[in-house]
N, C-alpha and C positions, 0 to 999 in steps of 0.2 A: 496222953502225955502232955504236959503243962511246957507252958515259952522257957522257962528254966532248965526244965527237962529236957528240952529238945537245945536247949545252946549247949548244954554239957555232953551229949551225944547225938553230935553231927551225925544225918543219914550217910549211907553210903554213899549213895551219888555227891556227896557236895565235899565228902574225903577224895573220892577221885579226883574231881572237880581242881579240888583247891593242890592234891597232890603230882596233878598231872599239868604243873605251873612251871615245871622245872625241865626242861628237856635230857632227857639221858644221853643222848646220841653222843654226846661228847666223850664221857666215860667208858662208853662203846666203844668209841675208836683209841681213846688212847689206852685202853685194855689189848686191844686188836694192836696195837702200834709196838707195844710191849712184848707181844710176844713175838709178833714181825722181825723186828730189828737182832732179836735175841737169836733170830740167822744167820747174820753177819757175824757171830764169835768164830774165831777159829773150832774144829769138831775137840780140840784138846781142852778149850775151858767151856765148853759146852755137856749139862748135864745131859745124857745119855744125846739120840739125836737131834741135829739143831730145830729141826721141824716140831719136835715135841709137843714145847712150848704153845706153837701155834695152833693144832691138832686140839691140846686138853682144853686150851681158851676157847675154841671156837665148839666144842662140846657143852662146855660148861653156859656159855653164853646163851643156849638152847634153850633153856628150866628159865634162865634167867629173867629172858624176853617173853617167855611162856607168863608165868609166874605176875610179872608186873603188869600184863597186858587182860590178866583174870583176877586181879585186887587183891593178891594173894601175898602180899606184902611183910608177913615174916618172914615166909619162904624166900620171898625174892632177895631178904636182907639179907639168909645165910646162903644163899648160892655167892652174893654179891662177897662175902667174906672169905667163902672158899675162893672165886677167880682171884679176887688180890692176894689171899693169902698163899696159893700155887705162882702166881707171880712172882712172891719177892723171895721163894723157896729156889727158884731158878736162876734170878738174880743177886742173889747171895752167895748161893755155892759156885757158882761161876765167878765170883769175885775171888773167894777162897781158891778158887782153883790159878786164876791170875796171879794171887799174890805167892802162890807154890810154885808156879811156875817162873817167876822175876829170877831169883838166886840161879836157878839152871838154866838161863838165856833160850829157852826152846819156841819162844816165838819172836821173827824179825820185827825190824822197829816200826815199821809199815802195819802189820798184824798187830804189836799191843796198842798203838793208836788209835787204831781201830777199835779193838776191845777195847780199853775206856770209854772209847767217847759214847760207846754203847750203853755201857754199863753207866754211866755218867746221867744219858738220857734216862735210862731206864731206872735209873732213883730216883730222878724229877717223876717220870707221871707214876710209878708205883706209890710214890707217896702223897701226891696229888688224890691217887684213887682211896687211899686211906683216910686223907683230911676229908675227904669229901664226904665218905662212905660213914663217919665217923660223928663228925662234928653235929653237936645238937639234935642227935638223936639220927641223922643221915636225911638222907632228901627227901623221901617221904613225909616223916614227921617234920622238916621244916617248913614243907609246903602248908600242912594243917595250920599254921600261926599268920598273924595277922601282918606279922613283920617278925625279922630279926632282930632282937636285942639282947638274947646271950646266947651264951653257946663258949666251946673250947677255945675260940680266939674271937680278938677282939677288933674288927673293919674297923678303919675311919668311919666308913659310914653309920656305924653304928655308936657312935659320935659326936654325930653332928645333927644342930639343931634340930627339931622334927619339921619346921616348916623349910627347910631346905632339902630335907633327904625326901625319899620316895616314900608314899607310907608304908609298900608293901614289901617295899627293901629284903631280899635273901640273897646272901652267897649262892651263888654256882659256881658251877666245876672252874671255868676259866678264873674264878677267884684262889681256889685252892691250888690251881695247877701257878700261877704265877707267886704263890707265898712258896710251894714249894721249891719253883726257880730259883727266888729270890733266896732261899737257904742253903741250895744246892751252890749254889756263886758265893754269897755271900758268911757263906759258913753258919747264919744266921738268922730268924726273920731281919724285914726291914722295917715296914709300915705295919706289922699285924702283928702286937703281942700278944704271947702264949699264956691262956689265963688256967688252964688244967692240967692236972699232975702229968694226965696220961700224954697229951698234947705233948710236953714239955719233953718226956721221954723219946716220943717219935720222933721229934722236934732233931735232938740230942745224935739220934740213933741214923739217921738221912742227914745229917753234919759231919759223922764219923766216917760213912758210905761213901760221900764224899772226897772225904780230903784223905779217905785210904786210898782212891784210885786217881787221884791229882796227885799224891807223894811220889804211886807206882810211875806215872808215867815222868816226872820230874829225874826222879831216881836211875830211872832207864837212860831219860837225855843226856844226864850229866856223866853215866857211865859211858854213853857212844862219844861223846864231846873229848 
């Protein structure tokens, strides 16, 4: 195989290598946090039992930690899409179920506070785990590059001159989990424009998720008020 040949197809070991740049644990947890917290619903806006949740995560998590720990990395990318995508399947219908339940008052005001602020978190890191899972091909593939410079949204640091930034400059998790803060609060990004369609929609769709269950609980105050 010729020096060309061989830049074009990295051996396996320097894919791990350059792949295993990024630490997961964080996704880990806020996967595991997700479906924790999603115990605290009352058992009325909760899909079937509250435990659930936690039980299908922590199965699914299995393949998952399997999968990326044997460089088996398609796989690990559709387990990775099934956990988030059973996450936000339980965090959704439980919102439907809150906003069913507002008009017939059948939980006190102590209990929907609760539930929001639940369901509030649990839009932040669900879609924290999609930006992440998502952007530029997912962590995997963004570890394979030399640096960050495109991808779904667009860092400061990707930005700013090259002899100030790092060379090897990539979003992690604690990047995406604070853009999707920063949307969940601010109905909006802040500092990280949305440069792809699909982004733009997600984007759209965890703004709506939000300011449905900031209405619900406003709407609740101002009836007890």
């Amino acid at each position: 195989m010729t020096d060309i040949d061989q830049r074009r197809h990295p051996s396996e070991a320097d894919q791990n290598s350059s792949a295993a740049a990024e630490p997961r644990w964080p996704a880990l947890v806020a996967a595991l946090a997700v479906a924790g917290i999603y115990g605290a619903l009352p058992a009325s806006l909760s899909a079937g039992p509250r435990w659930l949740a936690l039980v299908v995560t922590a199965i699914l998590l299995v393949p998952s930690i399997l999968t990326h720990r044997s460089g088996r990395h398609h796989w690990n990318r559709i387990v990775g899409y099934c956990i988030t995508g059973v996450l936000t399947a339980f965090m959704i219908w439980s919102l439907v179920l809150l906003v069913r339940a507002l008009p017939a008052h059948k939980e006190s005001p102590v209990a929907l506070l609760r539930s929001g602020a639940t369901l509030w978190i649990s839009n932040v890191l669900v879609f924290a785990l999609w930006y992440w899972r998502l952007d530029a091909g997912g962590p995997y593939s963004r570890g394979l590059r030399p640096g960050h410079t495109e991808g779904a949204f667009l860092f400061p640091q990707m930005t700013m001159p090259a002899h100030l930034r790092k060379e090897r400059w990539s979003p992690m998790f604690i990047d995406y989990l604070f853009m999707a803060f920063n949307t969940s609060t601010a109905l909006s990004p802040t500092d990280v424009p949305v440069l792809s369609r699909w982004a733009k929609v997600m984007v759209m769709m965890q703004a709506l998720i939000s300011l449905t269950v900031i209405v619900i609980l406003v709407a609740r105050a101002v009836n007890i008020l």
